[in-house]
N, C-alpha and C positions, 0 to 999 in steps of 0.2 A: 392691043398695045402691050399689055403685059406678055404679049406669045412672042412678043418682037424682043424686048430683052432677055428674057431666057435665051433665044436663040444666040445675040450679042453674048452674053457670056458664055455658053457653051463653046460656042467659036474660041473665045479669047481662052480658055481651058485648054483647048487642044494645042492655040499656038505656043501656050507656056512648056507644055510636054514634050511637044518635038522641039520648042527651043533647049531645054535643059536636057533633051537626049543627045541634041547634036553637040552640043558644046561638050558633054560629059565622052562622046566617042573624039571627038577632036585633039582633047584633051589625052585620051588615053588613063585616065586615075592619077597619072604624074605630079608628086609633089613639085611645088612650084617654090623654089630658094630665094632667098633677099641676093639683090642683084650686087652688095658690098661684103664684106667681111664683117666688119664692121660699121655702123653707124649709131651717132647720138643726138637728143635733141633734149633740151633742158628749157624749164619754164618755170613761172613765179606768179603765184595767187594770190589776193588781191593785185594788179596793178600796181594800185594806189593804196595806203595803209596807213593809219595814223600812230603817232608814236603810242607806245605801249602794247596795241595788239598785238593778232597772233600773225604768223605771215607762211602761206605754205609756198614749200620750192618740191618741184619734181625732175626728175632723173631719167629717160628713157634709153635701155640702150636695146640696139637690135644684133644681133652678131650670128653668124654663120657656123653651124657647128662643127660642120667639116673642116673650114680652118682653126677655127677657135677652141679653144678648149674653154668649154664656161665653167668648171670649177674651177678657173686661173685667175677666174674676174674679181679684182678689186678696186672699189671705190671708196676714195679718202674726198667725201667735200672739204669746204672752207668757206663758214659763215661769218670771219670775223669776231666781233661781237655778242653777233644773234649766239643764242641757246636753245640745243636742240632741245625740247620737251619730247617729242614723238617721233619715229622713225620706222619705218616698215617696206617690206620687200615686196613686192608679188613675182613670181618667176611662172610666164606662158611659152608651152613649148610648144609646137609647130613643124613646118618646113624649119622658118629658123627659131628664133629663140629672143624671150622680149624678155627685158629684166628692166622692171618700173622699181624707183627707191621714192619712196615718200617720206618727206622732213615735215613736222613740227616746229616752226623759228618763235623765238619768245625776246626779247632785247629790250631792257630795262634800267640798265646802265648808264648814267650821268652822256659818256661818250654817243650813246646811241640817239639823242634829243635833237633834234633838226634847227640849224641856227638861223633858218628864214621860213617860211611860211610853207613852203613845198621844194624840196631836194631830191633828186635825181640820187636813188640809191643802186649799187653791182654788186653783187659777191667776187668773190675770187676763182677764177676757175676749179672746176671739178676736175680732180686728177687721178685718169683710169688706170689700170694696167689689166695684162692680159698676157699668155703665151697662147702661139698659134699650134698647131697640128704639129711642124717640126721642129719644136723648143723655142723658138725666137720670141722672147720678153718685149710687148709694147708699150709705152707709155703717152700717153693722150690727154690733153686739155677739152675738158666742155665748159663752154663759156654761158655765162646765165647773163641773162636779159634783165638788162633795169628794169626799178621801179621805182616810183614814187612817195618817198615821207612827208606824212602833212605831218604840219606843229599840232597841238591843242592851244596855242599860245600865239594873240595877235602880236603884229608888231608895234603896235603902242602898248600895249602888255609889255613885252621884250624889250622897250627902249625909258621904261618908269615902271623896275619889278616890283618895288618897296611899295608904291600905292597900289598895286594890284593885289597886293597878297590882304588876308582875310582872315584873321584869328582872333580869338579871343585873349585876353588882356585881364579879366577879372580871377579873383583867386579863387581857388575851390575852396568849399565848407570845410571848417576845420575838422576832425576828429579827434576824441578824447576816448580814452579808455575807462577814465570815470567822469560824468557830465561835472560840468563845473560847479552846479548849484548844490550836486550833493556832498563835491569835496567843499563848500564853502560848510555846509551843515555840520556834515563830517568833524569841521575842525575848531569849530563856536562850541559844539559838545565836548571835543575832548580840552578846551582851553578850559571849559569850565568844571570837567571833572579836576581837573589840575589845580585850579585856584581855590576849589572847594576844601581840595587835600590842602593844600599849603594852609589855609585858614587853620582846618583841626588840626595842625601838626601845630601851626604857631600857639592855639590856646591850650595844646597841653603842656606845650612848653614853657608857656606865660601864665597857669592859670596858678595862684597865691596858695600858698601849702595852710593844710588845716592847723587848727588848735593843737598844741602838743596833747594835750587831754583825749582826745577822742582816737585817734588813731594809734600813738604809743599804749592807748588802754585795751585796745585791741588787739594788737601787737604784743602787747605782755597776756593776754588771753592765750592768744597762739602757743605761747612761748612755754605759759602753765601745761599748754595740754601735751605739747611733745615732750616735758618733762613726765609727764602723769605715765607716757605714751612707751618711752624709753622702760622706767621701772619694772613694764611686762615682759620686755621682748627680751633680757638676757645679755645684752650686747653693750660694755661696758662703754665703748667708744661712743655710742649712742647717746649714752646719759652724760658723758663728756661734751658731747657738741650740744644736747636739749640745755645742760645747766648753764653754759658758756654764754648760749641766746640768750638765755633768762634773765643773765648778771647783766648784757647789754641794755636791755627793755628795761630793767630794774632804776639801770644809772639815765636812761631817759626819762623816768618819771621823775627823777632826782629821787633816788632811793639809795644812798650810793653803802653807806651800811650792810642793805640785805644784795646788792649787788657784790660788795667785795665779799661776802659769806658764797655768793652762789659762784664767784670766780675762785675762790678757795676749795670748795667742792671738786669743780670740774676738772682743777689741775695738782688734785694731792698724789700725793706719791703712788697712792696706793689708788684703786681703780674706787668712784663712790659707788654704793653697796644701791638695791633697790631700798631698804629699809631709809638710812641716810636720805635718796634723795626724794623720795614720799614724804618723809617727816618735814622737811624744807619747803617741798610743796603745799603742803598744808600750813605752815606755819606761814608761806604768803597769802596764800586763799584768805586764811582768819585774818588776814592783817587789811587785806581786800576789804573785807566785809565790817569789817569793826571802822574803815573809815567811812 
């Protein structure tokens, strides 16, 4: 059984050989021409395509090179609307010569949205041109074949949009750039460093001045020493301004005697001497000390 189909195909081997001899002698090697000069054929992929997709359209042309000059060929589509995203050539030579344009359509524009469920959509013809072999300028329409736009959108959708639609409504989370609990902290601190201040400002303000005894006694202490202080250093104006304090302190204890001696010192004619105003000094110390 099996020596029987070897045979069948051996047979069928041979009549392939003397078929493809005879027809190649018949033939003669002879390129074989497109029977037109030109011709075109255009087409559109999907069919049917819903709004938003992508939508490919193709371009075929076949043309004769002996009449036609193929660097003359140009092609201007017109998709309206649609937007080309992608566009590409392929160019087969041949006897004659095939020139495929491959479009990319993209159409996403309010205009482009189908106002019933499924629309019968066309582009606009393709508009070729061309010069032949002895100059003469062609211009040629290829016509594209509809297709069909489906909606995404029923037509009770399309006849009540306001209940169709679907959004949210509530407000997003605020944001703060400082949370609110630490600017409330933030500000309970510094209210009360502020009222604290205001307190000690007011009780220095408010607070009852001492006995004249105790700080005028301290004060004419002072007062002795920058005289004492003066009598060193040389500088007359010195002992002018130490005896001057002195006479002041003096007439606050109610001294007013050794105050106008010690205001008579500071402003005599003459500059007072260290001797002068040492002896004055000492003669209040003892006066100090003996009360």
């Amino acid at each position: 059984m099996s020596r029987i189909w070897i045979l069948y195909a051996a047979v069928l081997a041979v009549l392939l050989v003397l078929f493809l001899a005879l027809g190649w002698r018949q033939n003669g090697g002879a390129e074989t021409f497109p029977a037109q000069a030109f011709a075109a054929s255009a087409s559109v992929s999907p069919a049917a395509v819903s709004f938003g997709d992508r939508l490919g359209a193709r371009l075929d042309l076949v043309i004769d090179p002996r009449k036609i000059d193929d660097g003359s060929v140009e092609v201007r589509p017109r998709f309206g609307l649609n937007r080309v995203i992608g566009a590409t050539l392929k160019h087969t030579r041949g006897a004659g010569e095939l020139l495929s344009y491959r479009y990319v359509l993209e159409c996403l524009l309010p205009g482009c949205a189908p106002q019933h469920a499924r629309v019968a959509r066309r582009f606009p013809p393709a508009l070729v041109s061309y010069r032949t072999r002895d100059g003469q300028l062609v211009n040629q329409q290829v016509r594209w074949p509809a297709y069909q736009l489906l909606s995404r959108v029923t037509d009770a959708e399309r006849q009540r949009p306001v209940s169709s639609m679907h959004f949210d409504a509530s407000l997003p989370a605020p944001g703060y750039r400082i949370a609110p609990d630490t600017l409330r902290a933030v500000a309970v601190g510094l209210a009360a460093l502020i009222a604290a201040a205001a307190v000690a400002l007011a009780w220095i303000a408010l607070r009852p001045r001492a006995a004249a005894g105790g700080p005028s006694t301290s004060r004419l202490e002072q007062a002795l020493r920058a005289v004492r202080a003066s009598t060193a250093n040389g500088h007359p104006e010195e002992r002018r301004k130490a005896l001057g304090w002195l006479g002041r302190e003096l007439r606050a204890v109610e001294r007013p005697s050794e105050a106008e001696t010690a205001r008579r010192l500071a402003w005599s004619a003459e500059p007072p001497t260290p001797r002068s105003t040492g002896d004055f000094a000492t003669e209040i110390e003892s006066t100090d000390g003996a009360e």
